[in-house]
N, C-alpha and C positions, 0 to 999 in steps of 0.2 A: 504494500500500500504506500503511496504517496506521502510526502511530507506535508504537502497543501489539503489534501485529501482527510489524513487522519486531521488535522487543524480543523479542517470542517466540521467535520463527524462529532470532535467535543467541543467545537461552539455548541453545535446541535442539541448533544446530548445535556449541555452545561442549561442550556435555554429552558428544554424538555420540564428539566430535574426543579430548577428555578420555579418555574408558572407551578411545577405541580406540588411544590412545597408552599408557594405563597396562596396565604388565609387570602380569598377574596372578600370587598365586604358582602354584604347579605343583610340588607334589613329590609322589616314591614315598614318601622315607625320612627320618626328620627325627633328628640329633642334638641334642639338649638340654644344656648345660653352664652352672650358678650357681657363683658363686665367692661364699660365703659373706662376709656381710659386708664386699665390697667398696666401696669408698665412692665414691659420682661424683665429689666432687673429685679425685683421683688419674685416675680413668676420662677425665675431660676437663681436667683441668691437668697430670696427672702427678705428680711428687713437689714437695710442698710445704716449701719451703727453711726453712720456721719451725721445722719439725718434724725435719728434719734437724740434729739436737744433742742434746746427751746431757741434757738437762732431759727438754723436752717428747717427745720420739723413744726415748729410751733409748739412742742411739746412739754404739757405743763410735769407732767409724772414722770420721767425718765426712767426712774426705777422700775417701775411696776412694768411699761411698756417693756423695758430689754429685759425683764425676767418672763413677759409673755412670749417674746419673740426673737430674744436673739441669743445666738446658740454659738458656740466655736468654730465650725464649717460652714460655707456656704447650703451642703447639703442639708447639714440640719434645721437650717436657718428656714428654709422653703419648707421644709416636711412642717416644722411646727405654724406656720401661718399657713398652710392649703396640705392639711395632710393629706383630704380625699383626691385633691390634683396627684399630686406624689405619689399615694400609696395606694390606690387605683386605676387611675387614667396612666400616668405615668409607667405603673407596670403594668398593666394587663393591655393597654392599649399605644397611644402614640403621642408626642410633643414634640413642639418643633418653635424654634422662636429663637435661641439664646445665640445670641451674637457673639461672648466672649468665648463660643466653642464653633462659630465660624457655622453655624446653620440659622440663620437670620428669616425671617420673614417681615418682607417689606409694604409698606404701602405703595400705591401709583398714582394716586388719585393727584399728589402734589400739597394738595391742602392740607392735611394731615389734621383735620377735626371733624367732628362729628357727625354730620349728616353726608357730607363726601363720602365717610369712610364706609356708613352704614351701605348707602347705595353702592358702594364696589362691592362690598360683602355679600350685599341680598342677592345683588343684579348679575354680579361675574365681571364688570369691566368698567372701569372710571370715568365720568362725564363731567367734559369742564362746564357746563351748563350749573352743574349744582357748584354751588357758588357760594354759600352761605347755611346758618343754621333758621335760616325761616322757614314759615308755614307758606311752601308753595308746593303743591300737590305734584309728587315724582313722575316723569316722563318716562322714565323706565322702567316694562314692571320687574319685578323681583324673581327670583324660584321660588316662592311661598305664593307668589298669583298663579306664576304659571303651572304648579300644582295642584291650586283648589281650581282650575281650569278644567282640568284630567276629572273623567268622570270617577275612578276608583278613587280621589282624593278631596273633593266635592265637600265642601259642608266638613272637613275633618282637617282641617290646618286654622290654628289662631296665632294671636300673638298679644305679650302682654310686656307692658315698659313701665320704667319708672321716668320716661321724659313726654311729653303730650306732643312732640314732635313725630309720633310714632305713625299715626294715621294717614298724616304725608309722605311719608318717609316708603308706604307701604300704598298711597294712592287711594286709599278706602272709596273714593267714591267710584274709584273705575273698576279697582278690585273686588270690591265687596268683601272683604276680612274681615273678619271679627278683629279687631287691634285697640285693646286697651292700655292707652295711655295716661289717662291721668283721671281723674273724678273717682269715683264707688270701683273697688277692686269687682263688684259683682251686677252688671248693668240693669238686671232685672231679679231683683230678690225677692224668693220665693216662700224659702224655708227660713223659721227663727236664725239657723246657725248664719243664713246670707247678711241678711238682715243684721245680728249682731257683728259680722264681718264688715259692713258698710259703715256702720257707724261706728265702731272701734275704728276704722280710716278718715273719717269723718270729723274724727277729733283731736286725731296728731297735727301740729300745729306747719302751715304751709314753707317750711322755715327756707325754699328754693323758690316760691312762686310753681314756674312752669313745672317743675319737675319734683315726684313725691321719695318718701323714702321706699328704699326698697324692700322693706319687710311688707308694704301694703302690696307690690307688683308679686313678691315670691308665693304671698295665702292666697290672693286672685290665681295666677299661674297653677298653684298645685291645685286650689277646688277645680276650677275647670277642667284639670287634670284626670281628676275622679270623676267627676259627675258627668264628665260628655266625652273623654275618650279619642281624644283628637289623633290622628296621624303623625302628623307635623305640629310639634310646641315651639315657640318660639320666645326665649323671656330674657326682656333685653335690661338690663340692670346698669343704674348709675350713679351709688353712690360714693365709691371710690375714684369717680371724676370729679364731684362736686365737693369730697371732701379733701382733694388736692388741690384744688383752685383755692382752696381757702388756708389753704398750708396748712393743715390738719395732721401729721403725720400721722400718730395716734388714731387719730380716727379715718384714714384713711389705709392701714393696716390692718383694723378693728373692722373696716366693710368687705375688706379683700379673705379677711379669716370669715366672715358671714355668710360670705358667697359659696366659701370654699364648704360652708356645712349645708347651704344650699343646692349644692351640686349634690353630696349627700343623701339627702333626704330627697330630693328628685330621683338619682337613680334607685333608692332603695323600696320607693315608694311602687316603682313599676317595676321591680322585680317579685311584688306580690300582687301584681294585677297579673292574669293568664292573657291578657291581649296583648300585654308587652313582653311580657318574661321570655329570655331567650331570641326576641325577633324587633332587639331596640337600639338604637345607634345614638349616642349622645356627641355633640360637637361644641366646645368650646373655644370664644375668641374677644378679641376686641377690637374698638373701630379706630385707635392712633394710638401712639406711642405719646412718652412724654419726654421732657428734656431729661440729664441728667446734673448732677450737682446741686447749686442752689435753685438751677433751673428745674426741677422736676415737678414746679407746680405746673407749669406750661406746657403750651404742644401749639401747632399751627406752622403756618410756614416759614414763620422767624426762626423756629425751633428745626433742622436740619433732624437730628436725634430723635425725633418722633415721629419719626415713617418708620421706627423699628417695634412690630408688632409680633404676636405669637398666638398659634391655634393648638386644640390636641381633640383628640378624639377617642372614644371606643365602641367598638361594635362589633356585632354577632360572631362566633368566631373565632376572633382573635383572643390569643392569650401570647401575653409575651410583646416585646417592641421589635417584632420583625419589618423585615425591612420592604414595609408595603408603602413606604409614603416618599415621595422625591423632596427632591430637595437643589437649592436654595427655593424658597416659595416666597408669593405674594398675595396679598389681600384677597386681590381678584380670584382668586380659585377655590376660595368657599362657598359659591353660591354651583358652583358645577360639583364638588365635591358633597352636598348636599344630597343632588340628586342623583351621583354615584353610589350614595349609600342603598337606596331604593332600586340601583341597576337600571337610573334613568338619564344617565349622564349623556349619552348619545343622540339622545332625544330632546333635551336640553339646551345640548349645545347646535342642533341642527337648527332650534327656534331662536335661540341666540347665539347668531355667529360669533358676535363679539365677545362673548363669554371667553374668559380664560379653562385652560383642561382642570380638572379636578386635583387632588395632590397626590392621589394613589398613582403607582409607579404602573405605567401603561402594560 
């Protein structure tokens, strides 16, 4: 046999061995959850001890905060502020973000805040059109329209925020989404427990205006979780943006540890429903980066450093951080990666050319 020949033969077989090793995903149902303005360094170092002081941090307790959260390693430092990120997603599924290990995930959009970042996320591909964070109804639909399009998806994809910017964001009047953004976490309350759900949110004090805490968007999120059983959840959270704007360091560690027991109780909660257990795909991300240093309260175009963002995921399947996800990645390829969990990425992106490919390894 040939030189060239046998070279063939174990690409061949290398390929073969490859596809029939690699977990493809496989899901019915996929939750979706961004934590706004999260920043990778926290995501993969955990709390950073510079910032933990009452200069740079805002930080009244110092004590108390680095005996919550700051640890000797960087490894430990993340496990204890997002242990369920670490010691779930992280091992049984996939991460991707951390730039001081040279696997970055970037934005494109250019703006690098918030409603840019959302519509490259939802949509798959950046428009300089969106310009701003105002109430002007999206041009582009999202993968969460284009799904409750699909007649098996019909009536079973919602979505719930803690910004009122969400309804735009997601075109409600062209789309028809259920997209709870701000007011009563439960639109129409039926049963006392709704009811006492509405006004226990009814009476936290507006302390953002446009945007509510996120414990009222996470009890909204998970009732409609129970009660109606959606496909597609989507629960966009923010108050580790608004409490970095305000140099909150404390409390902007304290929302990033809230979310992480959010994620928690989301995934556990549909591991005892039989319509999710076993056939559920969870995807985690956020919509910019922020500065670093004294800058970390900031993000936007002045900020260079905050187009460095990070996703992770897991789903049906997979055990272990095999090597199903490419890499370097960008913003744009969570709204295709979505609908590759479903095994509808092809279809996806033939409705949206402009869509970036998904982040699973082709």
């Amino acid at each position: 046999m040939s030189k060239s020949r046998l070279i063939t033969l174990v690409l061949a077989c290398s390929t073969t061995i490859a596809s029939a090793q690699r977990p493809l995903p496989a899901a019915d149902r996929v939750l979706i959850v961004t934590m706004d303005g999260m920043r990778w360094q926290e995501v993969f170092g955990g709390a950073a001890k510079e910032l933990v002081s009452a200069g740079a941090g805002g930080v009244a307790d110092t004590v108390e905060l680095a005996r919550r959260f700051l640890r000797d390693t960087p490894q430990a430092r993340r496990e204890a502020l997002m242990p369920f990120l670490w010691g779930t997603i992280a091992r049984d599924g996939w991460i991707r973000g951390d730039s001081s290990a040279g696997l970055p995930v970037r934005v494109t959009n250019g703006k690098r805040f918030s409603y840019p970042g959302y519509n490259e996320l939802l949509t798959g591909s950046p428009d300089d059109r969106i310009d701003s964070n105002d109430k002007i109804p999206n041009p582009n639909p999202s993968v969460l329209e284009w799904l409750n399009d699909r007649p098996a998806f019909h009536g079973s994809v919602a979505a719930f925020a803690s910004w009122d910017r969400l309804p735009f964001i997601l075109n409600t009047s062209r789309s028809h989404l259920p997209a709870n953004g701000d007011g009563p976490p439960v639109a129409n309350p039926v049963t006392p427990e709704e009811r006492l759900l509405d006004e226990f949110a009814a009476a936290l004090p507006p302390y953002w205006g446009n945007v509510r805490f996120d414990a009222v968007t996470m009890q909204g999120a998970l009732h409609h979780l129970k009660i109606r059983k959606p496909r597609v959840l989507y629960v966009m959270m923010g108050d580790t943006d608004e409490w970095a704007h305000e140099r909150r360091y404390d409390l902007y560690l304290d929302a990033a540890h809230r979310g992480d027991q959010f994620l928690r109780t989301l995934w556990e909660t549909v591991q005892r429903m039989p319509e999710y257990r076993g056939r559920t795909a969870l995807l985690v991300a956020t919509d910019h980066g922020r500065g670093s240093g004294n800058d970390w309260t900031d993000h936007g175009r002045d900020v260079p450093a905050s187009d460095r963002i990070w996703m992770a995921g897991l789903m049906p399947g997979l055990r272990g951080p095999e090597s199903v996800v490419r890499g370097p990645l960008v913003q744009a390829q969570f709204a295709a990666t979505i609908a590759a969990l479903l095994g509808l990425e092809a279809e996806f992106r033939k409705a949206n050319p402009r869509a970036a490919a998904s982040v699973f390894v082709p």
